[in-house]
N, C-alpha and C positions, 0 to 999 in steps of 0.2 A: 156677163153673168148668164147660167142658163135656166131655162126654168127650176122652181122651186123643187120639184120632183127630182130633178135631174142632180140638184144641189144638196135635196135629203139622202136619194141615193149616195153620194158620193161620201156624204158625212159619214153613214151607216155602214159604207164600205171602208173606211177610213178605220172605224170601231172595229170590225171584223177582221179587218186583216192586222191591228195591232194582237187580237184578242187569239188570234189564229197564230201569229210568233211566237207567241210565251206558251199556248199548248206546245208546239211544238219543238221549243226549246228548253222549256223550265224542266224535264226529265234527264238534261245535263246538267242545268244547275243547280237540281238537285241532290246532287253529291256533292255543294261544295256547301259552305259555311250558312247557316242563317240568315250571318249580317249581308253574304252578297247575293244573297237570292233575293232578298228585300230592294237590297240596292240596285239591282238589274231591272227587278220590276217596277222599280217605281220611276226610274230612269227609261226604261222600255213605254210608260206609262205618260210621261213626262213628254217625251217627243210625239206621243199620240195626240196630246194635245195640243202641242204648237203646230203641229200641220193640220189638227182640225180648224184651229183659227186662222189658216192659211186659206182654207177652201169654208169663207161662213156661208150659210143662207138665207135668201133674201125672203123675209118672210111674205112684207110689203114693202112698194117701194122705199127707200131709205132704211127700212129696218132691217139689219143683220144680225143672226142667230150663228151659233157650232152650238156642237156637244162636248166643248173642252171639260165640262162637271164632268162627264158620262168617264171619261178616263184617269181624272182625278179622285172622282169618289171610287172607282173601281180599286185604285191602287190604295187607298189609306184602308179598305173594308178586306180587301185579299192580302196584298202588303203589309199591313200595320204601320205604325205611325212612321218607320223610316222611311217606308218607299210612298207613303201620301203625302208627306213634307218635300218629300225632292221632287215629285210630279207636280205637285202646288210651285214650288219656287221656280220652276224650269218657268211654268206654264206664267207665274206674275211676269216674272225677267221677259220674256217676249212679250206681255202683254205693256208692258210699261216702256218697252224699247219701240214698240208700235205706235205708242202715244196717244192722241183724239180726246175728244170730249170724256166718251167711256173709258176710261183710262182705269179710272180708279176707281168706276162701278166694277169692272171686272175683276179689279184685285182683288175688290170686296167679295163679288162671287166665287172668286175660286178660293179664297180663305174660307167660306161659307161648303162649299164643296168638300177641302181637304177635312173640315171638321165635321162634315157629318159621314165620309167614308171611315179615318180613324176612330170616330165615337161608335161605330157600328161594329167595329172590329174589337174593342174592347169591350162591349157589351154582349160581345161571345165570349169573353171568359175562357179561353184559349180553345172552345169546342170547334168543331169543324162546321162552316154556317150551312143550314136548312133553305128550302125554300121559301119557307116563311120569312124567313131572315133577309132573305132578298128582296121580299116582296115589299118588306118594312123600310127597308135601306134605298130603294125606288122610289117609294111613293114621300119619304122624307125629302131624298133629294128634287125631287120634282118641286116639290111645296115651295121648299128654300130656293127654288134657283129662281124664283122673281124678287129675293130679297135684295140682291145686287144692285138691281134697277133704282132702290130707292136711295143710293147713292148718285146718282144722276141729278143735273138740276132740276129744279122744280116743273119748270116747263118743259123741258125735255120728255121729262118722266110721266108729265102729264098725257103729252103725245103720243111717249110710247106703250105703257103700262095696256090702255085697253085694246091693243091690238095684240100684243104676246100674252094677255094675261092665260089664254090657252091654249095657246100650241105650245108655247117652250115648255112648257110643266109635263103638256102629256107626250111631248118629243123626247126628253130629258129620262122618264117614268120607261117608256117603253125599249130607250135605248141602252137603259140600265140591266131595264127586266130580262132583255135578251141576250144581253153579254154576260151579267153575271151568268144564270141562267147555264150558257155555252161554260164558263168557266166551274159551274157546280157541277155539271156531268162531267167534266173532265176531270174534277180532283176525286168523283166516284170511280169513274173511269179504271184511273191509277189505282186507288185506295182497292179498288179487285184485284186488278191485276196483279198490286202486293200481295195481299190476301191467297190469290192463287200460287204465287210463288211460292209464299211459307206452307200452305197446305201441302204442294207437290213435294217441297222439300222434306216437309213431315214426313207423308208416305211415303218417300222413297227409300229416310232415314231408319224409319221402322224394320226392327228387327224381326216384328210379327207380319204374317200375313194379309194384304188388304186386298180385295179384289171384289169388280161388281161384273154383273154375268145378266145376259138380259131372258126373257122370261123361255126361253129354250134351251137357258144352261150354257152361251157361249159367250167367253168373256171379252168384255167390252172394256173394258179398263184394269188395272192389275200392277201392284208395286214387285220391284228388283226379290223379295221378299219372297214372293208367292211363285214367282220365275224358278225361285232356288229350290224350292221345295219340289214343285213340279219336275225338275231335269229339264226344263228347257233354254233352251238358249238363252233367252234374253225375253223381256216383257213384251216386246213386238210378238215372240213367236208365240206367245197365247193367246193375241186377239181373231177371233172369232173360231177357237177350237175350243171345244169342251171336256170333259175331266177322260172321256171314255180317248181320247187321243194320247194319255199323260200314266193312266192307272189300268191296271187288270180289270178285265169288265168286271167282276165281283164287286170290285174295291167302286167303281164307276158307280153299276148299278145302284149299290146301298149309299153314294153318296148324292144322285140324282132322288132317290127316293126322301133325304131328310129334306132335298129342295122343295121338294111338290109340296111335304107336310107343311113345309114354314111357308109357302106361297098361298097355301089353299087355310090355315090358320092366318094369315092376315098380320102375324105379331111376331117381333123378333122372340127368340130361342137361341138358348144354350146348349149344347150338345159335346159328348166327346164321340169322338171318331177313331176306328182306328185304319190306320194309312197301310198299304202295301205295296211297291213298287214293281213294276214291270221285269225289272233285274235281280230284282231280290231286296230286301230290306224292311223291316216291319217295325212300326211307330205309332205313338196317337197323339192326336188335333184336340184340343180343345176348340170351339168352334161357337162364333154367334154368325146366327142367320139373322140378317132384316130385310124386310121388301121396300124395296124404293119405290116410291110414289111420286108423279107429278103431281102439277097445281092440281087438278080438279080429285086428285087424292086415290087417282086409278094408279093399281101395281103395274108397273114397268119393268121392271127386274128384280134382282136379289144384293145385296152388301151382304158380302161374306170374311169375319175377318178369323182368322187362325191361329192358334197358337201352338207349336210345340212341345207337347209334354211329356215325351218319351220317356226323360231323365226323371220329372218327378214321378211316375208311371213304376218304372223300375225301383225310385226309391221306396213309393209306397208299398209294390210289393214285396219289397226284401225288407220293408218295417213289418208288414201283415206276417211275414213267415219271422221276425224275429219274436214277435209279440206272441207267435205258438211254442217256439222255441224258451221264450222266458215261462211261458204258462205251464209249458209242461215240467219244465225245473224245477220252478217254484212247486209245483204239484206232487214233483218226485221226490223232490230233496227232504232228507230228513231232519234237520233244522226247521226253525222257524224265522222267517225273516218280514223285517216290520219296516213302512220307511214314515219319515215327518217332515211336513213342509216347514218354512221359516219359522212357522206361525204355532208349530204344534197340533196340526190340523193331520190325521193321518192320510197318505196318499194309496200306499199299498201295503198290503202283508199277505201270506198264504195260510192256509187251511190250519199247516200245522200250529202255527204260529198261536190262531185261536185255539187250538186242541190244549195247548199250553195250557193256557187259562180259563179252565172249562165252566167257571164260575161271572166272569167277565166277559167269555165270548160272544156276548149278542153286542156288549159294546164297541168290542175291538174290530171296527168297519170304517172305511176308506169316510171320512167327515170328521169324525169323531174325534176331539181333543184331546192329549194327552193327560193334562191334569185333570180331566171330569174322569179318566180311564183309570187313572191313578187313585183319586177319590174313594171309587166305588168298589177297586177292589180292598182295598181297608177296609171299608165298610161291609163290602156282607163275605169277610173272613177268609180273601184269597193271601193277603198278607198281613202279617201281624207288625202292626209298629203303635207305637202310648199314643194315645189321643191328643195328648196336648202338644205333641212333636210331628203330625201329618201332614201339616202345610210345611215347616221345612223340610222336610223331606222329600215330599213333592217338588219345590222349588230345586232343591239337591239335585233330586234324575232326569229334572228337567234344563237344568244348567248345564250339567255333564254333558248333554247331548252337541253343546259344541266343539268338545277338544276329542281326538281318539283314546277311547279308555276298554278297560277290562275289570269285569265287578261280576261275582257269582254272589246268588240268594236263594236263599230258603222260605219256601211256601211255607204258609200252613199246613199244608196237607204231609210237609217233611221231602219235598222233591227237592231238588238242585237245578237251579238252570244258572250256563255259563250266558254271559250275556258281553257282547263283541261290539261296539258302536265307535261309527265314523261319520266325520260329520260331511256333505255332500257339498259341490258348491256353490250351491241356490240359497244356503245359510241353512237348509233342513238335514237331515240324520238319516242315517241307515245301520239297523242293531239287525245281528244274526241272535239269534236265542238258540240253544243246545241242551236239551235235558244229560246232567251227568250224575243224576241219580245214584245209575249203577256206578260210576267213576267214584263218585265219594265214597259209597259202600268199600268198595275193594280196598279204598286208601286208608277208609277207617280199620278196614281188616288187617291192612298192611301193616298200619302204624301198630296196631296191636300186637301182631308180629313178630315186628322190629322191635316192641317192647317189651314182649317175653327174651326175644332173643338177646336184648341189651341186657337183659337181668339176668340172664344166664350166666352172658358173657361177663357179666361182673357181681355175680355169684357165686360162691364157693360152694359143690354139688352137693359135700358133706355135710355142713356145717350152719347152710342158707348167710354166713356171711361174706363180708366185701372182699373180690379175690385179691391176691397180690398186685396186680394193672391196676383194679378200681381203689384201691387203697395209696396206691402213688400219685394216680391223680385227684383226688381228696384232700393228701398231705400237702401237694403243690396248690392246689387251689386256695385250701384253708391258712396255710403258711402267709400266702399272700395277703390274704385277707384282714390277717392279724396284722402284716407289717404298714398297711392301706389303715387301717383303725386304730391302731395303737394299742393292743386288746392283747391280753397273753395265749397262748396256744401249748398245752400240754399234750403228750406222748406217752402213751404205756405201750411196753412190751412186756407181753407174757408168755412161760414157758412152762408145759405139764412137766412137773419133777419125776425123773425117771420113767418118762415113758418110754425108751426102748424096753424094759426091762417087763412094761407093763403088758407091752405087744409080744415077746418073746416068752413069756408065763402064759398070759391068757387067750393068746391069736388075735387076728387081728379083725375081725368082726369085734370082738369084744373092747377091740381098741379105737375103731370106729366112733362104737357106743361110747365110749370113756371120751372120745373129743365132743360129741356131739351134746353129751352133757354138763360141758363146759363149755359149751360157744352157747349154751340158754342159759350158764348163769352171767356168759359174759353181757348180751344181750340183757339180760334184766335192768344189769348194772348202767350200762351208756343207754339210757332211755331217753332224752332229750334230742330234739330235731335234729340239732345240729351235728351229734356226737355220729362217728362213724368206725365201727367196728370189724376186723377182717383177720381170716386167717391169713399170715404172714408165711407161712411155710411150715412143712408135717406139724408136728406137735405147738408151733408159734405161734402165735396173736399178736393182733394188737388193736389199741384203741386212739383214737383222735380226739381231745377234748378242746372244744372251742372255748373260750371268754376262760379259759380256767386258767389257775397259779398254780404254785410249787403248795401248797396247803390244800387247794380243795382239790389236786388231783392225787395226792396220800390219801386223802377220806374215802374216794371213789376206788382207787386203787384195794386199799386195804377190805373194803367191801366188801371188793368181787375176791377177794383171797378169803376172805370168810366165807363167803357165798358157797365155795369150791369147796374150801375143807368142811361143810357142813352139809356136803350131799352124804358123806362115808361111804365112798366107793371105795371096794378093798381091794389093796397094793402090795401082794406079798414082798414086790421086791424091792418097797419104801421102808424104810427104818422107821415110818409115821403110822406104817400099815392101813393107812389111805391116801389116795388121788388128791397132790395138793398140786399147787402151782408157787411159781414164783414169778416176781413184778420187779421191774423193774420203769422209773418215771423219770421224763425230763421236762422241762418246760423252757418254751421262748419268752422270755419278757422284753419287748420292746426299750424299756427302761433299760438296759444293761447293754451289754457290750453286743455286738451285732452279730449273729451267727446265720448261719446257713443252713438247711433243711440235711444236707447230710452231718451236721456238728449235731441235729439235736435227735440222728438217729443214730448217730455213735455215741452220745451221750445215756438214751437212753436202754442201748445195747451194754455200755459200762455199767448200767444203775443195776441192770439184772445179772450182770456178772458179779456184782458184789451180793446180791443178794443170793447168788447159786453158794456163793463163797462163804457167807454167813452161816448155811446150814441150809436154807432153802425154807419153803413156806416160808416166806416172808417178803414184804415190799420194803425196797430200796431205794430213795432218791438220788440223782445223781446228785455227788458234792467233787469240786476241784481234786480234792487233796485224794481221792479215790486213784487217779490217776498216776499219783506217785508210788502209792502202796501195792498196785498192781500190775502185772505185765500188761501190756500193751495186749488193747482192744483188739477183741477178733470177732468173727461172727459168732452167735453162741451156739450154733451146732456141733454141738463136741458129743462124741461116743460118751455114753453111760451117764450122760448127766440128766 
């Protein structure tokens, strides 16, 4: 044995160089599984033991000490409970193949050992231990390693207790404190070095700019990022050159000058920049400046990190020039255009838009609600709608505003506006407004127009009644109408009794006059809505009698043949020696056999043929038996009748 020094030494050295393997190894096997990084080290741990109690120390004579705890609690507090049970068992198994007295004080110790390295390792709670933690986990194991002894016989114990009562404790305390200790800086060690990796890796991944520059503007450090920007080769060729080696001195100068301001202010800054390159090309940086500072809080350099925003740069100003280009649109365009968020909330509209509604215009501004806008022009008389019908209404053009629709209105004031809405796809709206004022006017004139000119066209210029075209589609319409209702439909035709004779005596102004005073006694006679009356051709008439029969269209008939012969218009070349007519009436009854619109105007062309044939002045119904007694129906335009 050599001296006790020589035997601490060699323990201590026994600790360091197990504690000196697993630094040096444990960063391979740290890539592999949990369970065997535990199992290595507590195995690693395990054998540190058994060759500490290979080499023990002699405290006093007969008394022998190691530090087999020191490797055991090491392994259950860094290892956890797998690798401080397998450094525990290695460490009994030698110790109980060794055999002696202490046999199984030592077992007792190093169970004592494995359970206060694993109770320390669990009572981190998976964190990573502290110095404090160590220092706790030491001064425990120190305590408890004379607990072993009292597994020893009585006298033994007695013997040996006051002589280790203090050196093992504080051999035990410091060879802990030192090795953990050696192992806490080494899992900081790592735990940087990772650290540094994921950082480098960050900066390098970074698409933005990062680079620090020391207080003269040359850079000292600098990611692939800021290389790219610059044109230079690679991150190596920018350390220790500054911006004036990379940029146009202009571009240099103004960028050395935002340095000095953010160095000499003290406080990082955001800035844009704009960039120009040596060869040509123009761009701008968004830019934060910081000054780095060491410990005692002195600026040492600058962080500078970059961004490019050329693209949004360009986009905003081709938004700035579109936002002139809508302005002035909006400003020139003669419509009025209005828009609405989801909410009803107005966004935008132009001048004209207001001009529209000159009476609402202080409301009609980008906040402003649609139905408070609505409201208010009801209310002081920009539009007219009943009182008790305003809120549906409102609900109305405010619902509308989701589907694309077209709706014109009328002010009070008598305007028109055409009003255009689509709905946008944020769920809000956008209506064009168009004054068509003048548009209605012309359409109202139009229609007037077309009204004179339809009443022309189905006027007779002489006579003011329905011409031949407006009488055929009369007869068709009403023919129908009776067949649709089950209703009868009477026909007159009538004819001025010798009026060639009346035009060849008196001229034909006078024969004019002679019809035109017969189309006012005809008109007296068909005075009901529905009756429709027209010259049929030169001296011919006729009349349409709706809901009437074979009875009340004789009564009407014989009437208007009174009505005629009791103007006394004088007719030298009448055997009557006045202006009569003659009538002839048919009628359709639904009830009867079914006829056709030309049966019931050959019918009522027969009725007047009999009544020419009679003697004249007089009305004739048609009857069947007419047909037998007479030639065969023809038009009644015949010479001298």
């Amino acid at each position: 044995m050599g001296s006790p020094w020589s035997e601490l030494l060699a323990n201590l050295a026994v600790v360091a160089m197990f504690v000196s393997v697993w630094i040096h190894t444990h960063v391979w096997l740290d890539r592999m599984a949990a369970l065997t990084r535990a199992t290595a080290f507590g195995l690693l741990m395990g054998v540190g033991a058994v060759i500490l109690m290979l080499t023990p120390m002699q405290l006093q004579p007969g008394i022998l000490v190691d530090l087999r705890g020191t490797m055991i609690t090491l392994a259950g507090f860094f290892g956890g409970p797998l690798a401080g049970v397998l450094a525990g068992l290695m460490a009994v198994a030698y110790r109980s193949y060794e055999g002696g007295i202490g046999a199984f004080a030592g077992a007792v110790g190093i169970g004592i050992a494995t359970t206060i390295g694993i109770a320390g390792y669990l009572a981190l709670n998976g964190r990573a231990p502290e110095r404090l933690d160590i220092l706790k986990l030491a001064a425990a194991a120190g305590a408890a390693s004379l607990l072993g002894l009292l597994a020893l016989p009585w006298d033994v114990m007695q013997a040996v207790l006051p002589r280790v009562a203090l050196p093992s404790p504080l051999l035990v305390f410091l060879s802990i404190m030192l090795s953990g200790l050696t192992l806490y800086q080494e899992r900081r060690r790592i735990d940087a070095l990772q650290s540094r990796r994921i950082y480098k890796a960050v900066v390098e991944a970074l698409p933005d700019c990062l680079n620090v520059k020391d207080l003269d503007g040359r850079f000292i450090a600098a990611n692939p990022a800021t290389a790219e920007l610059m044109r230079a080769g690679d991150t190596k060729a920018l350390i220790g050159k500054t911006d004036f080696d990379f940029y146009p001195r202009a571009t240099a100068v103004k960028f050395r000058q935002d340095e000095l301001a953010i160095l000499k202010a003290g406080v990082p800054s955001t800035i844009e920049q704009r960039l120009e390159h040596e060869g040509g090309g123009l761009g701008w940086l968004s830019t934060l400046k910081a000054p780095l500072t060491d410990r005692a809080g002195n600026i040492i350099g600058l962080i500078t990190h970059n961004r490019d925003i050329t693209a949004r740069r360009q986009l905003e100003t081709e938004l700035a020039e579109s936002r002139v280009r809508l302005t002035e649109a909006l400003t020139h365009m003669a419509d009025g255009l209005v828009m609405f968020d989801a909410e009803g909330k107005l966004t935008l509209c132009n001048d004209q838009y207001r001009q529209m509604f000159p009476r609402t215009a202080d409301l009609r501004v980008p906040g402003a609600d649609y139905r408070d806008i609505l409201r208010q022009s009801v209310e002081r008389g920009e539009e007219i709608v009943p009182e008790d019908k305003v809120e549906a209404w409102i609900e109305g053009i405010v619902g509308s505003r989701k589907t694309a629709s077209n709706r014109e209105i009328r002010l009070a004031d008598g305007r028109w506006l055409d009003i255009r809405t689509r709905p946008t796809a944020d769920g809000g709206s956008l209506s064009v407004f168009s004054d068509i004022t003048a548009a209605k006017q012309a359409q109202a004139e139009l229609m007037a127009a077309n009204a004179a000119l339809n009443l022309l066209a189905h006027s007779d210029g002489l006579t003011g009644l329905l011409t031949r075209r407006a009488f055929d589609e009369a007869l068709a319409r009403e023919f129908s109408r009776s067949q649709r209702a089950g209703q009868p439909l009477a026909l007159l035709l009538i004819d001025v009794d010798w009026f060639k004779r009346f035009n060849d005596h008196y001229g034909h102004p006078e024969g004019d006059e002679c019809l035109r005073a017969v189309s006012r006694c005809i008109q007296a006679t068909a005075r009901r809505p529905a009756d429709a009356a027209a010259r049929y051709g030169g001296e011919e008439f006729a009349v349409i009698l709706p809901d009437t029969d074979a009875g009340g269209a004789f009564v009407i008939a014989e009437n208007l043949r009174r009505k005629v012969h009791d103007l006394g218009l004088a007719h030298a070349g009448s055997e009557k020696g006045i202006v009569t007519v003659s009538i002839g009436a048919a009628t359709f009854d639904p009830g009867r056999a079914p006829i056709e619109i030309a049966d019931l105007l050959r019918r009522a062309d027969e009725a007047l043929y009999g009544a020419k044939a009679a003697g004249r002045d007089r009305v004739h119904g048609w009857r069947p038996y007419d047909v037998a007694r007479q030639a065969p129906a023809t038009p009644i335009k015949r010479q001298g009748k």
